[in-house]
N, CA, C and O atoms as a Tinker XYZ file with bonds, in Angstrom:
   524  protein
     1  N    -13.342000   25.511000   78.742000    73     2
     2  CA   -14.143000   24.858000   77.732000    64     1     3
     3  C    -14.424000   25.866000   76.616000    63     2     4     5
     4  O    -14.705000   26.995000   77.019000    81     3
     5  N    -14.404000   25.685000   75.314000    73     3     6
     6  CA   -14.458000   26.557000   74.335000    64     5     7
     7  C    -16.088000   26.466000   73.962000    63     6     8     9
     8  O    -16.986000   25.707000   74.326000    81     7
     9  N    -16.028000   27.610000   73.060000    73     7    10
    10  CA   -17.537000   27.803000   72.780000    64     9    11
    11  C    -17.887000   26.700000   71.655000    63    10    12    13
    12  O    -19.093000   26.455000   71.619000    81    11
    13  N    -17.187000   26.055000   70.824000    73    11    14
    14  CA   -17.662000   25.085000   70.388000    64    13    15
    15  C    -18.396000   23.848000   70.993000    63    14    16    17
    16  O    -19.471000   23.292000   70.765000    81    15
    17  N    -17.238000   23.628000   71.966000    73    15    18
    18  CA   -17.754000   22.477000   72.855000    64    17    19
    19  C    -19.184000   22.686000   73.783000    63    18    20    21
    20  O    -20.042000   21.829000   73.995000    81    19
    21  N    -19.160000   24.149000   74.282000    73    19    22
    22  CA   -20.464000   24.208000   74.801000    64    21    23
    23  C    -21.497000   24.201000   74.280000    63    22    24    25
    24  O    -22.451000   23.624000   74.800000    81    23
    25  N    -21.608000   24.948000   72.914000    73    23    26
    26  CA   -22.664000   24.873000   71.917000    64    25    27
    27  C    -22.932000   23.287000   71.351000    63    26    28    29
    28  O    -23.942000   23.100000   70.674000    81    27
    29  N    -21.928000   22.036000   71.663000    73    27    30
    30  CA   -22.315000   20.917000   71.270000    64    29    31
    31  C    -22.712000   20.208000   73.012000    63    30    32    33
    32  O    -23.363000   19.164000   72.967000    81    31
    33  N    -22.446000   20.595000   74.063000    73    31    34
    34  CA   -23.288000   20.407000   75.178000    64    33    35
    35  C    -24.587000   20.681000   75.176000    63    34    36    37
    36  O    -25.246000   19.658000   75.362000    81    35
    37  N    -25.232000   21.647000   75.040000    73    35    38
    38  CA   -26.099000   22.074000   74.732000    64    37    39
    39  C    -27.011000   21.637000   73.613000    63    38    40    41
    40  O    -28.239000   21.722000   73.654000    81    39
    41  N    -26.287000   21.152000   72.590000    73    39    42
    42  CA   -27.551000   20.139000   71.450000    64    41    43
    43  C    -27.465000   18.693000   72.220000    63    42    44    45
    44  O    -28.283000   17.826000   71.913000    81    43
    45  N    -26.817000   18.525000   72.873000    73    43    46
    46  CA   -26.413000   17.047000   73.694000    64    45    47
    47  C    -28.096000   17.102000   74.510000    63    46    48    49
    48  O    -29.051000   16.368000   74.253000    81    47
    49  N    -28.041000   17.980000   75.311000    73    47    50
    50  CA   -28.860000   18.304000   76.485000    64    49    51
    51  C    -29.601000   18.337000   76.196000    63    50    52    53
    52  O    -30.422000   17.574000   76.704000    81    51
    53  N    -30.190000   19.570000   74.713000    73    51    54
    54  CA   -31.565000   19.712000   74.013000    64    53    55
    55  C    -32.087000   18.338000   73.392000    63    54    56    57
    56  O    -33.245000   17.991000   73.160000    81    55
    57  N    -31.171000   17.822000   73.241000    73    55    58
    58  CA   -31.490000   16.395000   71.944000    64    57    59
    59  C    -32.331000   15.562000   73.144000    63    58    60    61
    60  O    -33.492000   15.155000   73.131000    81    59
    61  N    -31.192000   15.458000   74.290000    73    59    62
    62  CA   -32.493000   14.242000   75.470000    64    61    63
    63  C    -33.203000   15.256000   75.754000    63    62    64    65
    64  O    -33.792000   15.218000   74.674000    81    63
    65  N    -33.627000   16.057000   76.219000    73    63    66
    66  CA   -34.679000   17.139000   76.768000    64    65    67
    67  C    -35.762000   16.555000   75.383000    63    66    68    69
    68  O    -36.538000   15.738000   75.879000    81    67
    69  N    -35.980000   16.680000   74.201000    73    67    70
    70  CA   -36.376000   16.487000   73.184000    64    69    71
    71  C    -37.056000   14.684000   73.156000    63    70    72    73
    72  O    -38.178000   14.268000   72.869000    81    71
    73  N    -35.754000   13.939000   73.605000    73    71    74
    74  CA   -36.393000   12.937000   73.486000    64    73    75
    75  C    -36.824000   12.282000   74.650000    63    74    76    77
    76  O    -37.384000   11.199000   74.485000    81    75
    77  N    -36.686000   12.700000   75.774000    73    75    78
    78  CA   -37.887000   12.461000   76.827000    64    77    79
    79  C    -39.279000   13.430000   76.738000    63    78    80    81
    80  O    -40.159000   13.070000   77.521000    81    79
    81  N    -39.452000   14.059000   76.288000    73    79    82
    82  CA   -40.522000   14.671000   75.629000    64    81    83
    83  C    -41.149000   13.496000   75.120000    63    82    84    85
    84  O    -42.134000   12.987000   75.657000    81    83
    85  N    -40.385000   12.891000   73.703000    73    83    86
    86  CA   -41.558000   11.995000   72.741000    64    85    87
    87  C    -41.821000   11.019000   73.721000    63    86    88    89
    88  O    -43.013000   10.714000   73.758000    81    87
    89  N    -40.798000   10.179000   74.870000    73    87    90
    90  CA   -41.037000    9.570000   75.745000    64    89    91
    91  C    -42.440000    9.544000   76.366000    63    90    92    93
    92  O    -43.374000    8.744000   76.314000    81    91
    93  N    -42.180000   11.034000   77.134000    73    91    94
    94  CA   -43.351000   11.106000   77.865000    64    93    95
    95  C    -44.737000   11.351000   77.632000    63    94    96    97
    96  O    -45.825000   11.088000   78.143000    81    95
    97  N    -44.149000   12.103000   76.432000    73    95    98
    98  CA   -45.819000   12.371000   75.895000    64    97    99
    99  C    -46.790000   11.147000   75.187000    63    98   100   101
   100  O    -46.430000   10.743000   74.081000    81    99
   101  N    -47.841000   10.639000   75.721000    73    99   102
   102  CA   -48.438000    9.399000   75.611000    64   101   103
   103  C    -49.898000    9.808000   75.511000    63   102   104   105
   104  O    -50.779000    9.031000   75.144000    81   103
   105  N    -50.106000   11.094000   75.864000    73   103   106
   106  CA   -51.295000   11.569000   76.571000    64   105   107
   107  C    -51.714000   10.952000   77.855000    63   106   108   109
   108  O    -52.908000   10.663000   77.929000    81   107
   109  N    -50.920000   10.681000   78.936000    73   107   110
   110  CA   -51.225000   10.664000   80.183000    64   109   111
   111  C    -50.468000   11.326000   81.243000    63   110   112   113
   112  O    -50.718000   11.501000   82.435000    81   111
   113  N    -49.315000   11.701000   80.384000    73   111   114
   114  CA   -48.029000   12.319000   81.075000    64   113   115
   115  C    -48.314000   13.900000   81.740000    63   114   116   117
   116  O    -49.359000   14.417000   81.343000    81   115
   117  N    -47.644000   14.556000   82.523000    73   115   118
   118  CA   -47.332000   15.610000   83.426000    64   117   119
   119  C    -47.080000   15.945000   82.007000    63   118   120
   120  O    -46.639000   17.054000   81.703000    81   119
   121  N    -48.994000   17.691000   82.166000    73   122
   122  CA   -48.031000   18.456000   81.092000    64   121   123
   123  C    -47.361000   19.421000   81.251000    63   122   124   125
   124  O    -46.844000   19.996000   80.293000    81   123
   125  N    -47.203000   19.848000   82.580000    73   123   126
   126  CA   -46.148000   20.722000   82.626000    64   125   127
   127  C    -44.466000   20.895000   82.328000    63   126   128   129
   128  O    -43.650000   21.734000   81.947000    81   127
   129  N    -44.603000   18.907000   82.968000    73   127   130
   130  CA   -42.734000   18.406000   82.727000    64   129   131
   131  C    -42.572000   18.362000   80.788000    63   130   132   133
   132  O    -41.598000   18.802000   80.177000    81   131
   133  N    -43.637000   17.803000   80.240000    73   131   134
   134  CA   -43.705000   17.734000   78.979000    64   133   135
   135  C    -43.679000   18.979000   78.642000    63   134   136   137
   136  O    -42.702000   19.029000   77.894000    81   135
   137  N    -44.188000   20.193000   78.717000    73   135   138
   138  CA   -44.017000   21.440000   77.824000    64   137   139
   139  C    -42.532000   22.111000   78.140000    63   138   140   141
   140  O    -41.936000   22.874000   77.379000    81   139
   141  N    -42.014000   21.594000   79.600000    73   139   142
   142  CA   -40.842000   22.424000   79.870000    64   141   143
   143  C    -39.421000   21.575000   78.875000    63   142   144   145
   144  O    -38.456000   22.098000   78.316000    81   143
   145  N    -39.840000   20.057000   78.981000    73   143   146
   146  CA   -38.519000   19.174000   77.929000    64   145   147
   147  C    -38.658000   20.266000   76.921000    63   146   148   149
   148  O    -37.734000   20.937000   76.463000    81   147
   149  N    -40.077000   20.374000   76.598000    73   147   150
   150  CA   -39.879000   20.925000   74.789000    64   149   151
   151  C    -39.333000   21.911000   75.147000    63   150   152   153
   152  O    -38.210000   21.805000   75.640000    81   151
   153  N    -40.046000   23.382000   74.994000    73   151   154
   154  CA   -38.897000   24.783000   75.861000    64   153   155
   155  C    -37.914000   24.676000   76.387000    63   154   156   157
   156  O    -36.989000   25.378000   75.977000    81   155
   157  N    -37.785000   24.175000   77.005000    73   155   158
   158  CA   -36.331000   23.695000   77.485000    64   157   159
   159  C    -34.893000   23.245000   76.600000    63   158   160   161
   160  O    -33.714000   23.583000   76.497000    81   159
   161  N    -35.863000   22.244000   76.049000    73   159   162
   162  CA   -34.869000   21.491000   74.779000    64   161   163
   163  C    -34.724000   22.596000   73.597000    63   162   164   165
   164  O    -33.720000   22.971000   72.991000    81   163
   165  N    -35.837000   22.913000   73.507000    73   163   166
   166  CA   -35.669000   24.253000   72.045000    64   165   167
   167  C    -34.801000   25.323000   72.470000    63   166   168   169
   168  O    -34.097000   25.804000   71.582000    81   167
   169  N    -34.713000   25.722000   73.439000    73   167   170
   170  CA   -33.773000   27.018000   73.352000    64   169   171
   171  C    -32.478000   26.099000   73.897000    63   170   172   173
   172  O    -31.559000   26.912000   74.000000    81   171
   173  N    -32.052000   24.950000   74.240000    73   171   174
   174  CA   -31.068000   24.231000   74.168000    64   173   175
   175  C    -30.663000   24.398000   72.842000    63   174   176   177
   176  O    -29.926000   25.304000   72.452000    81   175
   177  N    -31.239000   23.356000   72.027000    73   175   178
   178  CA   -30.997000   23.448000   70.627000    64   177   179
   179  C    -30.854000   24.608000   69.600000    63   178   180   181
   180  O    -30.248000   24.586000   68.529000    81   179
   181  N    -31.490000   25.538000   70.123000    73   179   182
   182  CA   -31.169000   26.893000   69.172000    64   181   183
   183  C    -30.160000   27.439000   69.644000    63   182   184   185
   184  O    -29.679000   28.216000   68.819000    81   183
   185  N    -29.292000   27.381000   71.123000    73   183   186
   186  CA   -28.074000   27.925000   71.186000    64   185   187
   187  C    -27.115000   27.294000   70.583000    63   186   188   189
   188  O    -26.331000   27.907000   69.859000    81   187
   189  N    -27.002000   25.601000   70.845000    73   187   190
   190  CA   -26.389000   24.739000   70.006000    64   189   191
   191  C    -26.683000   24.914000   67.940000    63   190   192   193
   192  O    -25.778000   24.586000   67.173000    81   191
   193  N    -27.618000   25.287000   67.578000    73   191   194
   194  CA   -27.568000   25.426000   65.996000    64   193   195
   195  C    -26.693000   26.916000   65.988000    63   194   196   197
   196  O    -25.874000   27.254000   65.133000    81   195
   197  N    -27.030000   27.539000   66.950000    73   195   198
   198  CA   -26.182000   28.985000   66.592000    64   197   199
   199  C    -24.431000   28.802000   66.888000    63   198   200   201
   200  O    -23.613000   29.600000   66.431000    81   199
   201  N    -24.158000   27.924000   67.506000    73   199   202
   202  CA   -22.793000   27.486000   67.742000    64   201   203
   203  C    -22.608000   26.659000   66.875000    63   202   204   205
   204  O    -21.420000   26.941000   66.721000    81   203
   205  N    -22.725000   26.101000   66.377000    73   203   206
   206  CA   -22.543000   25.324000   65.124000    64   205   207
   207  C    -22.695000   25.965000   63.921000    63   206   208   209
   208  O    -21.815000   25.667000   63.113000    81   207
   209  N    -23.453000   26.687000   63.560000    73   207   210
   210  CA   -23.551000   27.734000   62.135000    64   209   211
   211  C    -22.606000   28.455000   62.289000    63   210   212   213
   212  O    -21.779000   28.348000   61.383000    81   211
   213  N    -22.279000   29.404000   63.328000    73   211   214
   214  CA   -20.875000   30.093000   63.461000    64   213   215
   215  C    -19.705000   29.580000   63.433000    63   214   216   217
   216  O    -18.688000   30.267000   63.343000    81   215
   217  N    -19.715000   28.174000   63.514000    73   215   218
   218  CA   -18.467000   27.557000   63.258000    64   217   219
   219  C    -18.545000   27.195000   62.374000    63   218   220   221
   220  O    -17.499000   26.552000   62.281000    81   219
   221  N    -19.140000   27.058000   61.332000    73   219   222
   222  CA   -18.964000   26.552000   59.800000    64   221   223
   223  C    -18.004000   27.844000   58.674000    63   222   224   225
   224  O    -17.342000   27.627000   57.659000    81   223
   225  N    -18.308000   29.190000   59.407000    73   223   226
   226  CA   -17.718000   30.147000   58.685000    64   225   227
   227  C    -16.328000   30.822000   59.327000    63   226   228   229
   228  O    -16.258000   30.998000   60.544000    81   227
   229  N    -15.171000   31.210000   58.395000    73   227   230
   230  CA   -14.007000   31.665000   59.592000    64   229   231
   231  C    -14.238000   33.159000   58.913000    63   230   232   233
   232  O    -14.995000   33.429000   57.980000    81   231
   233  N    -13.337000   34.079000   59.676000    73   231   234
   234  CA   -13.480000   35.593000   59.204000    64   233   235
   235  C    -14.455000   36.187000   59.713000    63   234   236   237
   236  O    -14.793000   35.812000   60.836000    81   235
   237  N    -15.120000   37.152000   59.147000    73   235   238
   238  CA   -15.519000   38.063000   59.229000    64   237   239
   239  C    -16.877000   37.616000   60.089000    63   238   240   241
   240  O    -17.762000   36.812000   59.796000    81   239
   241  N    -16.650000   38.643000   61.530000    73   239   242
   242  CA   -18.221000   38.078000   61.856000    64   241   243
   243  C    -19.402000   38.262000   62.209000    63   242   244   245
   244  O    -20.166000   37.610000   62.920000    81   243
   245  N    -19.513000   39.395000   61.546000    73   243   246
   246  CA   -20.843000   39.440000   60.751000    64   245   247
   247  C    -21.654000   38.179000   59.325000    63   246   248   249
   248  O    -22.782000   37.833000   58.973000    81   247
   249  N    -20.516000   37.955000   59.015000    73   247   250
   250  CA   -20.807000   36.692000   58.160000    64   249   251
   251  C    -21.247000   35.228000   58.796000    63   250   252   253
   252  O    -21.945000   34.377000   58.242000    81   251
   253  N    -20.632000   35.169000   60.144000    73   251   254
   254  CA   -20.895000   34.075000   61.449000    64   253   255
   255  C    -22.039000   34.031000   61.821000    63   254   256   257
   256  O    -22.763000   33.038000   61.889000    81   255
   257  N    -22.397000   35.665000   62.222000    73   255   258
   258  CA   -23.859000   35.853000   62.521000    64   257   259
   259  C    -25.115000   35.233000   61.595000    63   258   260   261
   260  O    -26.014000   34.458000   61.920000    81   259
   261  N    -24.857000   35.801000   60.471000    73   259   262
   262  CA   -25.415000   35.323000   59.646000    64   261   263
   263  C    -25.998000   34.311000   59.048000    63   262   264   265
   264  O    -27.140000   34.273000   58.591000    81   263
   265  N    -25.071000   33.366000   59.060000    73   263   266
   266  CA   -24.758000   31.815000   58.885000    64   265   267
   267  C    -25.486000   30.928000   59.610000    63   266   268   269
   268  O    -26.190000   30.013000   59.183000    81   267
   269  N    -25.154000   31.436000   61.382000    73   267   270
   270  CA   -25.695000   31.374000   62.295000    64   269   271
   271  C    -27.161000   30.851000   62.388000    63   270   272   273
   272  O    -27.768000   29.794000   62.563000    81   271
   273  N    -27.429000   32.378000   62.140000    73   271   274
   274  CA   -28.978000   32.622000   62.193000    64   273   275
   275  C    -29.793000   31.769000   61.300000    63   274   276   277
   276  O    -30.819000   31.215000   61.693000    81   275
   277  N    -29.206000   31.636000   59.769000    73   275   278
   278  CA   -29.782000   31.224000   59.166000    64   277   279
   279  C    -29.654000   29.634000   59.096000    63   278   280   281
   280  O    -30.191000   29.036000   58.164000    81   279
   281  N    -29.066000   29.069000   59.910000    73   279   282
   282  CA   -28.942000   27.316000   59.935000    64   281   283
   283  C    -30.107000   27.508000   60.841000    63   282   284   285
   284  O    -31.096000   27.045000   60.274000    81   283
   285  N    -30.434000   28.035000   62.109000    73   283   286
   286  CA   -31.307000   28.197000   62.913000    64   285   287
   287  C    -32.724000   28.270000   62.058000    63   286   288   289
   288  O    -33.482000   27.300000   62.059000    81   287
   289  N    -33.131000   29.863000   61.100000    73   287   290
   290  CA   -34.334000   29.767000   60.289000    64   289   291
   291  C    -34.468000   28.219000   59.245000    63   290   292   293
   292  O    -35.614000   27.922000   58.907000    81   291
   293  N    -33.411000   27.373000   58.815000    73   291   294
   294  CA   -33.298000   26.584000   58.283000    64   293   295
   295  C    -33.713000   25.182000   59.133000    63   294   296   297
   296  O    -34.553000   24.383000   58.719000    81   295
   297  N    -33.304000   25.101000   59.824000    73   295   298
   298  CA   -33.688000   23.990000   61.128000    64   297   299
   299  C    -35.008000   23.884000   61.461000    63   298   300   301
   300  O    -35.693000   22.879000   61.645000    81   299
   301  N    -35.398000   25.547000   61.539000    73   299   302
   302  CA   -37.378000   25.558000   61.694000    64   301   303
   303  C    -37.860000   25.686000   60.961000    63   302   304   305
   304  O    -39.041000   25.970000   61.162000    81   303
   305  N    -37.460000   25.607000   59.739000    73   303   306
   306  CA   -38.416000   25.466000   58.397000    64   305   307
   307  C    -38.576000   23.658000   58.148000    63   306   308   309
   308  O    -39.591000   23.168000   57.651000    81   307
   309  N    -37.688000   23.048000   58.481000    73   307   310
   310  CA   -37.252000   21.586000   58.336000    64   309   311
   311  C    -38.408000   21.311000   59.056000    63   310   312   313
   312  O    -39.442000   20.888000   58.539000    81   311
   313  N    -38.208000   21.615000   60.615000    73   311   314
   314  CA   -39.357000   20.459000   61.699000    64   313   315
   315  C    -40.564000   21.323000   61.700000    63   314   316   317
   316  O    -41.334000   20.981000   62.598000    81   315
   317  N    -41.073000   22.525000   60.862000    73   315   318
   318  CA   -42.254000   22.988000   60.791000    64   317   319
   319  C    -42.887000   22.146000   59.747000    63   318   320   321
   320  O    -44.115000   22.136000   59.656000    81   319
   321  N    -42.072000   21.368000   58.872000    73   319   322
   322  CA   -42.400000   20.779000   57.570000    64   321   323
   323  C    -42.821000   19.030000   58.241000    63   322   324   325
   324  O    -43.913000   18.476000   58.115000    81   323
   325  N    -41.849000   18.585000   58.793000    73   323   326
   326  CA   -41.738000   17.557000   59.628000    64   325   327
   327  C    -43.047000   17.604000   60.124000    63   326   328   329
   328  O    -43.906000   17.054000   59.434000    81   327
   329  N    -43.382000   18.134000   61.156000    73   327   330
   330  CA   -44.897000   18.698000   62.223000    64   329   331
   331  C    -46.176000   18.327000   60.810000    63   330   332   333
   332  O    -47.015000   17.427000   60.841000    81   331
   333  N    -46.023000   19.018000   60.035000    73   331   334
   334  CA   -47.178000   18.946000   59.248000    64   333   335
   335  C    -47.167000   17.298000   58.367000    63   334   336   337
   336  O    -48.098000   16.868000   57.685000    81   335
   337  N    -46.002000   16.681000   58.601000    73   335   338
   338  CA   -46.144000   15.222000   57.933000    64   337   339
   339  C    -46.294000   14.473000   58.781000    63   338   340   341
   340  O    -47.044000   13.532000   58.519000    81   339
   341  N    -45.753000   14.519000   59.987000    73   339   342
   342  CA   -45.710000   13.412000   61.138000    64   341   343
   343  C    -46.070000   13.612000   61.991000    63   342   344   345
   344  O    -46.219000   14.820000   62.173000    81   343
   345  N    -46.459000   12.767000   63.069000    73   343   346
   346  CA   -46.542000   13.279000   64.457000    64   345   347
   347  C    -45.683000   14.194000   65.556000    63   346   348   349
   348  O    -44.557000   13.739000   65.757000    81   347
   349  N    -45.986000   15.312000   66.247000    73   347   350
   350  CA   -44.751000   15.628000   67.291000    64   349   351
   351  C    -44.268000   14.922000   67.880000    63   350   352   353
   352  O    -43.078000   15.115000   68.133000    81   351
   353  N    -44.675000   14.207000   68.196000    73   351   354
   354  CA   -43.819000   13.350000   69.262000    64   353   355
   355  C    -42.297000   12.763000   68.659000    63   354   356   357
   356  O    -41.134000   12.907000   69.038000    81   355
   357  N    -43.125000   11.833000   67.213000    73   355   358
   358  CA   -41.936000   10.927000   66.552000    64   357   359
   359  C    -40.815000   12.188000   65.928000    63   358   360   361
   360  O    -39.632000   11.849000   65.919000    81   359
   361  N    -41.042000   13.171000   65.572000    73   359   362
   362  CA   -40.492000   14.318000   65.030000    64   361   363
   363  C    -39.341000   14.205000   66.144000    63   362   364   365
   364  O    -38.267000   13.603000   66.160000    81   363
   365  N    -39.940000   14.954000   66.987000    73   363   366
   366  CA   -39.325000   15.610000   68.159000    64   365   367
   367  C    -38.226000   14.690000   68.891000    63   366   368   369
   368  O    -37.227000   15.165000   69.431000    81   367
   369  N    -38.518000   13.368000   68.846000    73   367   370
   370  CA   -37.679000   12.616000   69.552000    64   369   371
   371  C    -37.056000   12.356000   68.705000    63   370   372   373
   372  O    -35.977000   12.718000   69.175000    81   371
   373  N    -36.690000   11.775000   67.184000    73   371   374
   374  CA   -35.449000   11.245000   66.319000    64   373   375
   375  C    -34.772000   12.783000   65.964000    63   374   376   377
   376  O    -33.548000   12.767000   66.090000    81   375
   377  N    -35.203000   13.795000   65.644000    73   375   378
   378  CA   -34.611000   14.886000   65.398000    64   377   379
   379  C    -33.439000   15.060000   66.987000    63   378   380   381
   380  O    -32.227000   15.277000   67.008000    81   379
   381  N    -34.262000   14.891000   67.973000    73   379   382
   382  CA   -33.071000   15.131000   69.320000    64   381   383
   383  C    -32.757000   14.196000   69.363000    63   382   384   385
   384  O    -32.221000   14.366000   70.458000    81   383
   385  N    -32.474000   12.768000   69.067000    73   383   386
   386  CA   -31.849000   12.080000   68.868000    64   385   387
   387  C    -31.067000   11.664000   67.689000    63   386   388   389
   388  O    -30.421000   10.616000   67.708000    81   387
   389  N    -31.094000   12.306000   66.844000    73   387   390
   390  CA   -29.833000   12.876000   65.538000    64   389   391
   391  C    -29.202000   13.875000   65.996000    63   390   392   393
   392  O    -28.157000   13.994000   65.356000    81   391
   393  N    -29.329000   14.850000   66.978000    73   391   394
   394  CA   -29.064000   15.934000   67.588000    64   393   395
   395  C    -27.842000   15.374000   68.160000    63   394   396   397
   396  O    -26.713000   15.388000   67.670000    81   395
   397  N    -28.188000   14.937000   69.139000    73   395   398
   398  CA   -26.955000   13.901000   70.265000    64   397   399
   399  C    -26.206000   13.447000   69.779000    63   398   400   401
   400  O    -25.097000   13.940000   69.983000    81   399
   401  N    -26.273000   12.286000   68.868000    73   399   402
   402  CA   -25.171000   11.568000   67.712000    64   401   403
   403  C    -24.320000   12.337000   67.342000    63   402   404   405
   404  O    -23.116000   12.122000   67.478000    81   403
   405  N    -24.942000   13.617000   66.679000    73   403   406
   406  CA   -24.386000   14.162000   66.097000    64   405   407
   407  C    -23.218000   15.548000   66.731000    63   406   408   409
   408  O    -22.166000   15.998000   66.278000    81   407
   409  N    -23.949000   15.840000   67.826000    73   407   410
   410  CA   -23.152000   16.417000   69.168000    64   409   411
   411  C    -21.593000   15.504000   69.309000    63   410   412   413
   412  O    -20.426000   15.809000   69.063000    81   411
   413  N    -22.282000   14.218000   69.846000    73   411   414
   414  CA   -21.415000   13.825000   70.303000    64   413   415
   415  C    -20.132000   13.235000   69.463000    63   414   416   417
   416  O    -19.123000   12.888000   70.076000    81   415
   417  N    -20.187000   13.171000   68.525000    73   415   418
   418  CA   -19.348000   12.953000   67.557000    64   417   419
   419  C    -18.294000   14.019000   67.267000    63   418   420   421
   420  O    -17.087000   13.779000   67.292000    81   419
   421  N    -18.885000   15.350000   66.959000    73   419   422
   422  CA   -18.259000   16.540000   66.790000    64   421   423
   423  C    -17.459000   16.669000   68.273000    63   422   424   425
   424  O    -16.305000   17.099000   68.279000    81   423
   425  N    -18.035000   16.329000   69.361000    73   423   426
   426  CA   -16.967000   16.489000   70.551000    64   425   427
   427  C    -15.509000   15.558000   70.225000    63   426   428   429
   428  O    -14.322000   15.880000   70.177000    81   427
   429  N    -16.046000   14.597000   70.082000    73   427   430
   430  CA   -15.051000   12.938000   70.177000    64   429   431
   431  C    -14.008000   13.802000   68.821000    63   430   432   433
   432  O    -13.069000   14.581000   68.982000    81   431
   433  N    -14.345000   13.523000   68.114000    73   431   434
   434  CA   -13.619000   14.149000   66.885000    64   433   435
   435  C    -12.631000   15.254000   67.388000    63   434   436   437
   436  O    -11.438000   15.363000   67.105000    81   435
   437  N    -13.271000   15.919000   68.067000    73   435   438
   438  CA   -12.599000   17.623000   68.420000    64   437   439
   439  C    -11.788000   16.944000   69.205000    63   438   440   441
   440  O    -10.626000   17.117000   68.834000    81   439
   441  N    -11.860000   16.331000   70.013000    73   439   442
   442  CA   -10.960000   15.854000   70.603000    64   441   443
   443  C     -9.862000   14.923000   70.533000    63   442   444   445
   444  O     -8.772000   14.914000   71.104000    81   443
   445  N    -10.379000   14.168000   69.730000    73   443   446
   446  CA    -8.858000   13.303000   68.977000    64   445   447
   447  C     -8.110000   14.501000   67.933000    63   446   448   449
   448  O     -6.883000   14.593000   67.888000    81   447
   449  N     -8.857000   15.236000   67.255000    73   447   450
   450  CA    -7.650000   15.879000   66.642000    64   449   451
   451  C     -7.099000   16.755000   67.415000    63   450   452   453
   452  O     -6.219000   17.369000   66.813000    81   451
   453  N     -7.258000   17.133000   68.665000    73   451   454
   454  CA    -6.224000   17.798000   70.164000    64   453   455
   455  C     -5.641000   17.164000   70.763000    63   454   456   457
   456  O     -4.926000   17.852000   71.492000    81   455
   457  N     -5.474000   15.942000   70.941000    73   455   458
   458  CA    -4.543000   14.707000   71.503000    64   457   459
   459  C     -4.129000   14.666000   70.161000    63   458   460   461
   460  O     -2.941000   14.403000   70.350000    81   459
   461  N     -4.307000   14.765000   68.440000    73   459   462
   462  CA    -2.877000   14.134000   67.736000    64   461   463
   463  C     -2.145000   15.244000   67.367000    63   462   464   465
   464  O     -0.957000   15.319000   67.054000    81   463
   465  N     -3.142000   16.245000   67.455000    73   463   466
   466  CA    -1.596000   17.837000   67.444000    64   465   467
   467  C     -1.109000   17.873000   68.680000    63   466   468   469
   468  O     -0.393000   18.870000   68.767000    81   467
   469  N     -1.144000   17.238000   69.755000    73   467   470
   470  CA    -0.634000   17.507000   71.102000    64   469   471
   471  C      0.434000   16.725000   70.981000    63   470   472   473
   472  O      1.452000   17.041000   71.595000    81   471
   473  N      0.409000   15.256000   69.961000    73   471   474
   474  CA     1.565000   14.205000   70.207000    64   473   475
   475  C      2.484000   14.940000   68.860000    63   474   476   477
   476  O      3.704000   15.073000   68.947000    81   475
   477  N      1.608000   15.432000   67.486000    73   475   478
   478  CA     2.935000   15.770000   67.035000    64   477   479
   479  C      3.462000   16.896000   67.476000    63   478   480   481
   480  O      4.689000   16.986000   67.465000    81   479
   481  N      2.742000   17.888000   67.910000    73   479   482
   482  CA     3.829000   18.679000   68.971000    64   481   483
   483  C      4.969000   18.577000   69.617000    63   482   484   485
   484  O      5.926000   19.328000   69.803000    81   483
   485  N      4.565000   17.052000   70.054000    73   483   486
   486  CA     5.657000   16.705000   71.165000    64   485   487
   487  C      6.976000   16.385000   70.077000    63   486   488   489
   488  O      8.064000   16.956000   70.146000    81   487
   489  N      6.618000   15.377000   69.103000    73   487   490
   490  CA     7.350000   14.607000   68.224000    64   489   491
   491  C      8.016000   15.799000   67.089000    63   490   492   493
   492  O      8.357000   15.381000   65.982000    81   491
   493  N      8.175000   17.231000   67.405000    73   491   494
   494  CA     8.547000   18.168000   66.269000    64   493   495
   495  C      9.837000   17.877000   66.190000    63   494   496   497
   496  O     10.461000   18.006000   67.243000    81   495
   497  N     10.542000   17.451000   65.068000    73   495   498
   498  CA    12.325000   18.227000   65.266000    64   497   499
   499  C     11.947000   19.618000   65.766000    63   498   500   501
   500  O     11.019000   20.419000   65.651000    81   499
   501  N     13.669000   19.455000   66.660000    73   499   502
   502  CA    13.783000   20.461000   66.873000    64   501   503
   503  C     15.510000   20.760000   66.455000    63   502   504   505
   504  O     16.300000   19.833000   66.637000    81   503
   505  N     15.997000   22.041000   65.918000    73   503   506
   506  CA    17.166000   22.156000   64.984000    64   505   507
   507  C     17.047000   23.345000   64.142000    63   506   508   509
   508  O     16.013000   23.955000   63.866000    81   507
   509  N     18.262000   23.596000   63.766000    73   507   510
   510  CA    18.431000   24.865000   62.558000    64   509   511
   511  C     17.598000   23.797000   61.010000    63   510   512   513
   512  O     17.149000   24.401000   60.035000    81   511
   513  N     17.566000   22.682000   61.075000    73   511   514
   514  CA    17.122000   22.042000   59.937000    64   513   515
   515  C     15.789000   21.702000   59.788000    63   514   516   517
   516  O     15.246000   21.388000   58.729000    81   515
   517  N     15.161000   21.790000   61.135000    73   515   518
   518  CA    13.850000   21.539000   61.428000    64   517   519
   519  C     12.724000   21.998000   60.301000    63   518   520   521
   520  O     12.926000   23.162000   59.956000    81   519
   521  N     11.586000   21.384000   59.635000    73   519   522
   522  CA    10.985000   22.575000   58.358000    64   521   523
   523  C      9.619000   22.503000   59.781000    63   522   524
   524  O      8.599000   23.187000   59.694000    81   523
């Protein structure tokens, strides 16, 4: 499994961790299971934003790092802004649930374009004329 794909497992995981959180939290809920979704889900999601920022840049990688990091400081400037307009709960659960969508898409995708270079692979001429 490549590090892309795991870093989009991982926002998969954080995104429901996230949204059984807004689930549960009602104010009657277990707050221990509720503080661990969130922690849980957040350092889910921050390995997943750091796998995803590093894949937006090719080359040099120190520039990856970078990128990285800063989709991450960018992400918590967003739901620190979010927090102060809305409730946590509603925050917390559509953000990990844009999370997932959006995971899971980038998998599906990654993966049809590896099944259609796999078929034109197959389908190459092959020949001194071949380009």
């Amino acid at each position: 499994m490549s590090p892309t794909s795991l870093s989009r497992l991982a926002g998969i995981l954080g995104g429901l961790c996230w949204m059984g959180r807004a689930i549960l939290d009602d104010g009657d809920g277990p707050t221990s299971l509720i503080d661990g979704l969130h922690y849980g889900g957040l350092a889910l999601l921050v390995i997943a934003l750091l796998g995803i920022g590093g894949g937006l840049v090719s080359g040099l990688v120190a520039l990856r790092v970078v990128v990285a990091i800063c989709l991450v400081a960018l992400a918590a400037a967003v739901v620190s802004f979010l927090h102060q307009q809305y409730t946590d709960r509603a925050v917390d659960g559509i953000l990990g649930g844009l999370m997932v969508v959006y995971c899971i898409i980038g998998i599906l995708v990654r993966r049809s374009r590896a099944a259609d270079d796999a078929v034109a692979e197959h389908h190459r001429p092959r020949g001194s004329h071949a380009a």
